[in-house]
N, C-alpha and C positions, 0 to 999 in steps of 0.2 A: 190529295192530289199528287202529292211530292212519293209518296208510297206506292204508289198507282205505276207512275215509269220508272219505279227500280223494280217490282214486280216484272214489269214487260221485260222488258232489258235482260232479267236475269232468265226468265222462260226463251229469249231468243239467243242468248249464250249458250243456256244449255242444251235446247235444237242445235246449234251449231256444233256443239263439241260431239254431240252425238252422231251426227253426220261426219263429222271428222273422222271419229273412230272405226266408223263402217267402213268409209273409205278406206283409210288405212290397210284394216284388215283383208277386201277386198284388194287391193293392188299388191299386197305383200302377197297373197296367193299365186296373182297374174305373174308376177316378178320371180319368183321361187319358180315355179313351172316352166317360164322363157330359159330360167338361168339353168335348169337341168337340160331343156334341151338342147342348149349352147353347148353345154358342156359335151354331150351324145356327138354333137357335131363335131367337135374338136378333135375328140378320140378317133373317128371316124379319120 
């Protein structure tokens, strides 16, 4: 039983962390792309 919810627990960690990372990776793209065209802007 007691092995059962450390099992669970460590499957919805690791969904979470995995999700994190996509994120991450995701917005770091968004964010690099906003910040060059900032920059275009400025020069401008």
């Amino acid at each position: 039983m007691d092995n059962t919810i450390y099992i669970i627990l460590g499957g919805l960690a690791l969904v979470y962390f995995v999700v994190l990372f996509y994120n991450k990776r995701n917005t770091r793209k968004r964010k690099s792309r906003k910040f060059m065209e900032g920059k275009r802007r400025h020069e401008k």
